[in-house]
C-alpha positions as CSV (number, residue, x, y, z in Angstrom):
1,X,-2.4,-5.5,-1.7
2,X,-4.3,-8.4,-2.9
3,X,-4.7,-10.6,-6.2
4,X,-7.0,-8.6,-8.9
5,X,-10.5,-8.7,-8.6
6,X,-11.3,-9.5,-12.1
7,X,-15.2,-9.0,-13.8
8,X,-15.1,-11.8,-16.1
9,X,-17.8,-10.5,-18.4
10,X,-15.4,-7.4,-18.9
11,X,-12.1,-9.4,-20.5
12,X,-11.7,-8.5,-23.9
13,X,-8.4,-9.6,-26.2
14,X,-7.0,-6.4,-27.5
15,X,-6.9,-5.8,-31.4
16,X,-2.7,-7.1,-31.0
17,X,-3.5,-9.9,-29.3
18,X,-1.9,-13.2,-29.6
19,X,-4.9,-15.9,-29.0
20,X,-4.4,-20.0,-29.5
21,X,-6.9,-22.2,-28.7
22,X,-7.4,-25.6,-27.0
23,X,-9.6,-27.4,-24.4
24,X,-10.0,-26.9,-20.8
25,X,-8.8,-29.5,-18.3
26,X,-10.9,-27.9,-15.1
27,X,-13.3,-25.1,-14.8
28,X,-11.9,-21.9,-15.7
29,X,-13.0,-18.4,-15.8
30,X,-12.3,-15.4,-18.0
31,X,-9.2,-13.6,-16.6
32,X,-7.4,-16.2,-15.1
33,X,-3.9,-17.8,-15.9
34,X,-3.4,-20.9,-17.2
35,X,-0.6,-23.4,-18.2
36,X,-1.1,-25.8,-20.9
37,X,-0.5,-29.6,-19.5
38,X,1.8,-31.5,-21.0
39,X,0.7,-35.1,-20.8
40,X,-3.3,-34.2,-22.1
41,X,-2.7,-30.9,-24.1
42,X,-5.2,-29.0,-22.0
43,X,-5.4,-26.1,-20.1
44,X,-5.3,-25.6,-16.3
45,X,-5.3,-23.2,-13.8
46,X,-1.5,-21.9,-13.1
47,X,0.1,-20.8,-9.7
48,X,3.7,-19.9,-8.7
49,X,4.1,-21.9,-6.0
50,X,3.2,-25.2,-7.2
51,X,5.4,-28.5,-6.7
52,X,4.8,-29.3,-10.0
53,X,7.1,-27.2,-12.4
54,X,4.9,-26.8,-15.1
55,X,2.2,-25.4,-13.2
56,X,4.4,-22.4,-12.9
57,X,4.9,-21.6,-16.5
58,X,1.8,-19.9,-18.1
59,X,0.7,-19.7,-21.2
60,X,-1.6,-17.1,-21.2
61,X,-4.6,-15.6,-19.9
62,X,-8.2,-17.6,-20.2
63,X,-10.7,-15.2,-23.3
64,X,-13.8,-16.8,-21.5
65,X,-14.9,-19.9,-19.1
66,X,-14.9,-23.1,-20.3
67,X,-15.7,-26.3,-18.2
68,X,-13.4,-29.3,-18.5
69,X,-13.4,-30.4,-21.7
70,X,-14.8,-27.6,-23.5
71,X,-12.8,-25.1,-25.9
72,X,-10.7,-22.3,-24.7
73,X,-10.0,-19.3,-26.2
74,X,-6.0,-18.3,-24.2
75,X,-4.6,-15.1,-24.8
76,X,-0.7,-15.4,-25.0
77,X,0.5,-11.9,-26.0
78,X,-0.3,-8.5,-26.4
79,X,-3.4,-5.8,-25.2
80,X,-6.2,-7.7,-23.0
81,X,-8.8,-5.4,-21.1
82,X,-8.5,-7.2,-18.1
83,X,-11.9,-6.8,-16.1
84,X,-10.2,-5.1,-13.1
85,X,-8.6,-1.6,-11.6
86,X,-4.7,-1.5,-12.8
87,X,-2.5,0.8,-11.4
88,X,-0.2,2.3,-14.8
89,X,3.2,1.4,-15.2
90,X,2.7,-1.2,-12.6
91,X,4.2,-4.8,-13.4
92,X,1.6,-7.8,-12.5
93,X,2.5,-11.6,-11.9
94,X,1.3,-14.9,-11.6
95,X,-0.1,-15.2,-8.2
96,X,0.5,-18.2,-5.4
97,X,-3.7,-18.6,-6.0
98,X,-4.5,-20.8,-8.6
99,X,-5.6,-18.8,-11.9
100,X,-5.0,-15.6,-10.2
101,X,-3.2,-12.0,-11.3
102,X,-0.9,-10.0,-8.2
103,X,0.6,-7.2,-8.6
104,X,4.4,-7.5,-8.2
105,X,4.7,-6.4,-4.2
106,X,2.8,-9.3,-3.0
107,X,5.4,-11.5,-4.9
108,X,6.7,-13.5,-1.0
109,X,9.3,-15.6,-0.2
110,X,8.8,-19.2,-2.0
111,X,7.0,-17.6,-5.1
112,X,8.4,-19.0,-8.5
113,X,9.0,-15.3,-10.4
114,X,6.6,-14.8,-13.4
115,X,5.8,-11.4,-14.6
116,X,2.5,-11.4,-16.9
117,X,2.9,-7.9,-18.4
118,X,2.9,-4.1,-17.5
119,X,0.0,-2.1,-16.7
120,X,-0.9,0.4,-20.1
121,X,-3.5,1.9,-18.4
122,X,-6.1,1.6,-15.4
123,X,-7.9,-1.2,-17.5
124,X,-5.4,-2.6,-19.7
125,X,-2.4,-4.8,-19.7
126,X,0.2,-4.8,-21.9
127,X,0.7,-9.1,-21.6
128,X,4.0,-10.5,-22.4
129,X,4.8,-13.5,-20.4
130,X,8.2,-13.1,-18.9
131,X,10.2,-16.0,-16.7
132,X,13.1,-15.3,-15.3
133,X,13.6,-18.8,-13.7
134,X,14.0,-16.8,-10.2
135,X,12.0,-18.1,-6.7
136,X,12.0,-15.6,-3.9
């Protein structure tokens, strides 16, 4: 399998949905992960095999694109329409590509663990960030 091919113009918080806002530290897109930096506050693109530890601990999922400096909309829990083809029941992680979904089977030796959320249907994700503090 690969990492989701997400249509950005489809994302869409659900009516649960836990959203915080903030400002961008790099281009982002809608429908991809990112972690919040420590040292400036802003958000950046988040992978799970990164040297750097916080770059593997996301806090959500991007609303819309935003270039650097510009405000972000991050969805950190509940229903998002994600903009690509789930498969229900499915669990869905943080991917080794910066800002990028996987579905669990493409998780490979190295990865940090990082399950974004279960599948509800064939559009949307159920997103509750779960870190088990386990690398493959």
């Amino acid at each position: 399998m690969a990492d989701l091919s997400i249509t950005a113009a489809n994302v869409i918080a659900g009516s649960d949905a836990a959203i915080v806002n903030g400002r961008a530290g790099a281009t982002v897109t809608a429908g991809q992960v990112v972690y919040r930096e420590a040292s400036t506050g802003k958000y950046k693109l988040a992978y799970n095999d990164s040297a750097t530890a916080e770059v593997k601990v996301p806090a959500g999922i991007a609303l819309h694109g935003a270039a650097d400096g510009q405000p972000l909309a991050v969805q950190t829990g509940g229903d998002i329409t994600i903009g690509a083809t789930l498969t229900p029941g499915s669990a869905y992680v943080l991917s080794s590509t910066p800002g990028a979904i996987a579905p669990v089977a493409d998780l490979g030796t190295g990865d940090y663990v990082v399950q974004l959320g279960l599948a509800k249907t064939a559009a949307v994700l159920a997103l509750r960030i779960t870190i088990p503090g386990v690398t493959l």
